[in-house]
C-alpha positions in Angstrom: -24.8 0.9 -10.7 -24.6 -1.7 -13.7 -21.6 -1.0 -16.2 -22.1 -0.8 -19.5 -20.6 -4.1 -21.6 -18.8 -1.3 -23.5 -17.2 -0.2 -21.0 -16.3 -3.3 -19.3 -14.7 -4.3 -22.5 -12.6 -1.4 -23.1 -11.2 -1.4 -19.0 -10.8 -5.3 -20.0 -8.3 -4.6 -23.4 -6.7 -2.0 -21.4 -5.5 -4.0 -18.6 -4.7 -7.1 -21.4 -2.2 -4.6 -22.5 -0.6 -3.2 -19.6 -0.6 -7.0 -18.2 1.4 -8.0 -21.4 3.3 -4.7 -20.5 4.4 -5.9 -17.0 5.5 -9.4 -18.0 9.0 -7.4 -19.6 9.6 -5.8 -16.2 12.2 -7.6 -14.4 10.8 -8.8 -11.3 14.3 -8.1 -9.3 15.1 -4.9 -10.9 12.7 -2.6 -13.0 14.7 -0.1 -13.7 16.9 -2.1 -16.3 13.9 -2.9 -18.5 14.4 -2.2 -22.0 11.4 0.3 -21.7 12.2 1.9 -18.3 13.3 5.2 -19.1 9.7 5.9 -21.6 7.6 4.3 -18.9 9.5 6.1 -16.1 9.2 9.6 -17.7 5.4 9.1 -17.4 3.0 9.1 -14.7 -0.1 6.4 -14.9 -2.8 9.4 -16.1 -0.3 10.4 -18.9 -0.5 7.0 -20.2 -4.1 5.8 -19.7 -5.5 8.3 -22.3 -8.9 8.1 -24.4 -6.6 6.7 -27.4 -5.6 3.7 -25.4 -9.0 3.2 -23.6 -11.6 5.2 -25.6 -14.5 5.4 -23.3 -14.6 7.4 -19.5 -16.1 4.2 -17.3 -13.7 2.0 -18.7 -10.7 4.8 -17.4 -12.7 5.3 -14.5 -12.5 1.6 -13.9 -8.5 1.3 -14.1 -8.3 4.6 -12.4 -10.3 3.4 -9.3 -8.2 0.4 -9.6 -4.6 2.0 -9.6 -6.0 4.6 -7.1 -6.4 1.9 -4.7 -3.4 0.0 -4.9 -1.7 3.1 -4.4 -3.7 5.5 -2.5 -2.4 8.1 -5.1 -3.5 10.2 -7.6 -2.3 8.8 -11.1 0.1 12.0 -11.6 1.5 11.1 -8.8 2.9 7.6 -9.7 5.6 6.6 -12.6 3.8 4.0 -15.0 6.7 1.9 -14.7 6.1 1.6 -10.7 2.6 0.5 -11.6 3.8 -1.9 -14.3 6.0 -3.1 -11.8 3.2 -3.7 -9.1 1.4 -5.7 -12.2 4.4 -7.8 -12.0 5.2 -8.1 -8.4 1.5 -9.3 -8.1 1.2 -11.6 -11.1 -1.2 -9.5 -13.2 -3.6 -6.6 -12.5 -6.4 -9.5 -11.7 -4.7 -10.6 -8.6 -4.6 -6.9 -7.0 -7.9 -6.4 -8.2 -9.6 -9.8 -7.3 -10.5 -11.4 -3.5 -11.1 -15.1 -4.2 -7.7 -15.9 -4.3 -6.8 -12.3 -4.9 -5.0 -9.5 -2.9 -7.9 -8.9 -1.2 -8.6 -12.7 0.1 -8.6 -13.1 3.4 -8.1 -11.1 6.5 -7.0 -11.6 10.0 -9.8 -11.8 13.0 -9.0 -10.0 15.6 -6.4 -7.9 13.7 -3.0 -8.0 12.0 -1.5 -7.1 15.2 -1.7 -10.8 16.6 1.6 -11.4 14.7 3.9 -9.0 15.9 2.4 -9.4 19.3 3.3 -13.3 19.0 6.7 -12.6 17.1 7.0 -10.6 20.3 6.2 -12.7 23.2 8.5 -15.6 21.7 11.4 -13.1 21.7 10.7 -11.9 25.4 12.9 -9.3 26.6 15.1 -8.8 23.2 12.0 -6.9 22.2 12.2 -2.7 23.2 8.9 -1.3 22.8 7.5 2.3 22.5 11.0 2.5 22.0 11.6 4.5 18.6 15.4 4.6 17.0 16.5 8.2 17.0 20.2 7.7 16.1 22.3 5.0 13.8 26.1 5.2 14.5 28.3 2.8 12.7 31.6 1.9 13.6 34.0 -0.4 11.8 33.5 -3.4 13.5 29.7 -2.9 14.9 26.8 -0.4 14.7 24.8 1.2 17.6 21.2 2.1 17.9 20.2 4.7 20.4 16.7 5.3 21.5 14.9 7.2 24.4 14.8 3.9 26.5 17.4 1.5 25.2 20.9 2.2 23.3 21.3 -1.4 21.3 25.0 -2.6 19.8 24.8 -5.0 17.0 27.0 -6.2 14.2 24.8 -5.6 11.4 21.3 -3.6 12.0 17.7 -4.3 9.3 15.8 -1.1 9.6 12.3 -2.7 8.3 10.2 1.1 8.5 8.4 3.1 5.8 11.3 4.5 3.7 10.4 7.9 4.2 10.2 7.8 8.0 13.9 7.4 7.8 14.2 10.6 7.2 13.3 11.1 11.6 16.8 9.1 12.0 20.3 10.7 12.4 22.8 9.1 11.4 26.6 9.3 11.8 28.4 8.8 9.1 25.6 10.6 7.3 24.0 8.3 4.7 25.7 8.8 1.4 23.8 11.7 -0.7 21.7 9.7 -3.1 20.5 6.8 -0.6 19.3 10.3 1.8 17.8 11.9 -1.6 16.5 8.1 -2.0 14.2 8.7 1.3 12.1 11.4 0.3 11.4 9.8 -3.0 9.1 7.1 -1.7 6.0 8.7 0.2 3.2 6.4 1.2 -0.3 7.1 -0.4 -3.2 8.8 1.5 -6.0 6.6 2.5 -8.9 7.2 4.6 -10.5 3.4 5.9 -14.1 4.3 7.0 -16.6 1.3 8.7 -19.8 0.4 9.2 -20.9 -1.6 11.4 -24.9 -3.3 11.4 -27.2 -5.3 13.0 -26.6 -8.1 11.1 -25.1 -8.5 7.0 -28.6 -7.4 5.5 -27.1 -7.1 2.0 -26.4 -10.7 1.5 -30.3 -11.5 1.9 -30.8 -9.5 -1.2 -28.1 -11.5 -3.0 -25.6 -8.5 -2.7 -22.1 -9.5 -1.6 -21.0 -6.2 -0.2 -18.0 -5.7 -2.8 -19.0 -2.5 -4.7 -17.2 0.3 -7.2 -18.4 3.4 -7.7 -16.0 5.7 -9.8 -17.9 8.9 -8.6 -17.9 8.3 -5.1 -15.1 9.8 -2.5 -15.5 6.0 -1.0 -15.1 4.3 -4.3 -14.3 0.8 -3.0 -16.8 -1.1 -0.4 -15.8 -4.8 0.6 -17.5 -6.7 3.0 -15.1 -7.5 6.8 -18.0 -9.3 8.7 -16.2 -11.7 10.8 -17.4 -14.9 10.8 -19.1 -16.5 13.7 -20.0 -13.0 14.9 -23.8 -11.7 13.8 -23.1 -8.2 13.2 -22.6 -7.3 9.6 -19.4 -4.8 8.7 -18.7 -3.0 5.6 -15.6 -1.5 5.2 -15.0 1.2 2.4 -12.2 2.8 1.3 -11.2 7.1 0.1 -7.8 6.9 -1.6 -5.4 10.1 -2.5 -6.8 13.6 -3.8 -10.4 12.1 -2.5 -9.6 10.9 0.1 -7.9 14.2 1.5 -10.7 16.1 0.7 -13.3 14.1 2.4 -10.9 14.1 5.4 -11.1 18.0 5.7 -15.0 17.5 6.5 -16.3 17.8 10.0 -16.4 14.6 11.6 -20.2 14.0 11.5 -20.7 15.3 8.1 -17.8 13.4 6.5 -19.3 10.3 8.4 -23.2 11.2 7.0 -21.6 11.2 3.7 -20.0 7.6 4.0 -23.8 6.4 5.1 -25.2 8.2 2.1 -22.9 6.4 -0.1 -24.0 3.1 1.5 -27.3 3.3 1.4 -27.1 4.4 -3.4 -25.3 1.2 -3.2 -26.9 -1.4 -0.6 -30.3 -0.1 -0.2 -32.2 1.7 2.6 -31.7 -0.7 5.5 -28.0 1.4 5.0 -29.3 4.6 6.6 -29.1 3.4 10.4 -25.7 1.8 11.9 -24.9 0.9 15.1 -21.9 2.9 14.5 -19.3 4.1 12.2 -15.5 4.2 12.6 -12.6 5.8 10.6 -9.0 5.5 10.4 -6.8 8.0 8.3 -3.6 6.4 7.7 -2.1 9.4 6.7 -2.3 10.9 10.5 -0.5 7.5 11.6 2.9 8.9 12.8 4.7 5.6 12.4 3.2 5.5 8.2 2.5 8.4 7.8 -0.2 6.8 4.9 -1.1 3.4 3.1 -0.4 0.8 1.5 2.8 1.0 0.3 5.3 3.7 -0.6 5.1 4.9 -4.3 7.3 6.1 -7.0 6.7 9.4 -9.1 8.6 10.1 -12.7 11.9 9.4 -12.9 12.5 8.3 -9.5 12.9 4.0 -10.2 15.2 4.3 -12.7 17.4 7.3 -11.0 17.5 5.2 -7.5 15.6 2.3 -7.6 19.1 0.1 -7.6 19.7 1.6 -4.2 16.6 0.2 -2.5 17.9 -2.6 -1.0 21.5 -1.6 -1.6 23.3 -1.4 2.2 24.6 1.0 3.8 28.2 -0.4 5.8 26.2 -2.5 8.6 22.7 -1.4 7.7 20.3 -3.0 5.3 17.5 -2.7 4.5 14.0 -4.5 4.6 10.4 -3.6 4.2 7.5 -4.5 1.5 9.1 -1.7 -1.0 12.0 -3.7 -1.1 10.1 -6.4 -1.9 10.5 -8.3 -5.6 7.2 -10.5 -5.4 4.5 -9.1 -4.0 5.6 -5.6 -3.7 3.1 -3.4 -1.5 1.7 -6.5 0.5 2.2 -8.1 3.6 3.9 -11.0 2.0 6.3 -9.1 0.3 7.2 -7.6 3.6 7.6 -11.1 4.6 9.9 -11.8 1.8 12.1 -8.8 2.6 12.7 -10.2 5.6 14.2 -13.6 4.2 15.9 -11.6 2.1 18.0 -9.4 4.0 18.7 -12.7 6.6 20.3 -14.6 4.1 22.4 -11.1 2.9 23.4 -11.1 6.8 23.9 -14.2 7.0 26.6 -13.7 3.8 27.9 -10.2 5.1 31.6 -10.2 6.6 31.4 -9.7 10.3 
């Protein structure tokens, strides 16, 4: 549906604000900014009340927005961790944006190719289906045990959702606040639902595919046909409290409901895919949820210092350690530069 000028004007002073907002947050460390303990002590729906942003669309516009950076409900995140994802990404326009946004490109044939070429460079050092059970440091190196491999090392990176290291013993235990630390960051809940057609049939009608619609349990739409291939794919996306309940459906009625949604928003030629796929991110063992792990009150400025703080001869890497580009695949990337060049400075 069209939104209202209004409304677009009020979600457009609102995120002026919270932009000039983020540009105090120290990329490096959030929790030192002068503001950190206010923003900290309140979620994102605490702050984005009808006095800061007087009408509902142009909430329902930010709210859509932070619900899917975060695949959270807005009580569930500190506005100082979103102030800081403004920051880490260079302004709420780049998360929200595709041309040369967050959402810009994509991979064909799947993200996967890199780790599956990272791995066939590395041949045999690689151990897969192989998870860590235990850590056990030792003064002068650290040893990772497994099901199918026990690995000694000088220093060890665990790179892993932060909360998934709570399925790791390890010996010493990890000293109380960086184990409290763990169950602080849980990932959001997102459930990725696709349709796949014929051929892109909304782009004849001059639509491109990219659609909001703040009532929806899919809010967001955005168009993954892969070029050179004829069939036409839209992707669309459930995030948090929505996205949980649209999971408890039935398979086929949770699946009618996505094509329902389609067809209010790209027309009738909607009704009829070839087929439909889903993916709950949540159910993922190994991420137990999407896209990045979040931080509710209180929780940045209480442990945030510790995030990339090591541990003897482990460190850590990951995007939540990330400064730039926190929650994406590049800051991932830049965690990993990171924590080389702090092993590469560590005593051995």
């Amino acid at each position: 549906p069209r939104i209202s000028p209004i409304a677009l004007l009020c979600a457009a002073q609102g995120i002026a604000r919270m932009n000039a907002m983020a540009k105090k947050i120290p990329v490096d460390a959030p929790w030192t900014a002068a503001h950190a303990a206010r923003w900290d002590a309140m979620s994102v729906r605490s702050w984005l009340s009808a006095a800061r942003v007087p009408t509902r669309l142009g909430r329902d516009l930010i709210e859509a927005t932070v619900r899917a950076c975060f695949a959270a409900d807005l009580s569930e995140v500190s506005f100082l961790n979103w102030l800081f994802l403004v920051r880490s990404a260079g302004g709420i326009e780049a998360l929200m944006s595709i041309a040369g946004g967050y959402q810009d490109s994509q991979f064909q044939g799947g993200v996967q190719q890199v780790p599956d070429a990272m791995a066939a460079e590395l041949g045999d050092a690689v151990v897969r289906s192989c998870p860590v059970d235990a850590v056990t440091q030792h003064a002068d190196r650290v040893i990772l045990a497994g099901s199918r491999a026990t690995v000694t090392a000088r220093q060890v990176v665990l790179a892993l959702p932060r909360g998934l290291v709570a399925g790791i013993r390890f010996d010493p235990a990890l000293p109380a606040d960086h184990a409290l630390l763990v169950h602080q960051v849980p990932a959001g809940t997102e459930l990725k639902m696709v349709a796949v057609y014929d051929d892109p049939f909304w782009r004849a009608d001059g639509v491109c595919g990219a659609t909001v619609a703040t009532d929806d349990a899919v809010e967001v739409t955005l168009d993954t046909t892969q070029p050179g291939h004829p069939e036409g794919v839209i992707a669309g996306y459930a995030a948090g409290p929505r996205a949980r309940a649209l999971a408890r459906l039935p398979e086929g009625e949770r699946r009618a409901a996505f094509v329902t949604m389609l067809v209010a928003r790209l027309g009738p030629q909607a009704k009829a895919p070839l087929e439909v796929l889903e993916q709950n991110w949540a159910e993922e063992p190994w991420t137990r949820g999407c896209s990045m792990g979040h931080f509710a009150t209180g929780v940045l400025t209480q442990y945030g210092h510790l995030l990339r703080e090591p541990v003897g001869r482990v460190h850590w890497a990951g995007t939540e350690t990330a400064s730039t580009s926190y929650g994406a695949m590049d800051g991932a990337v830049r965690s990993g530069e990171r924590v080389c060049e702090e092993i590469l400075a560590a005593p051995r």
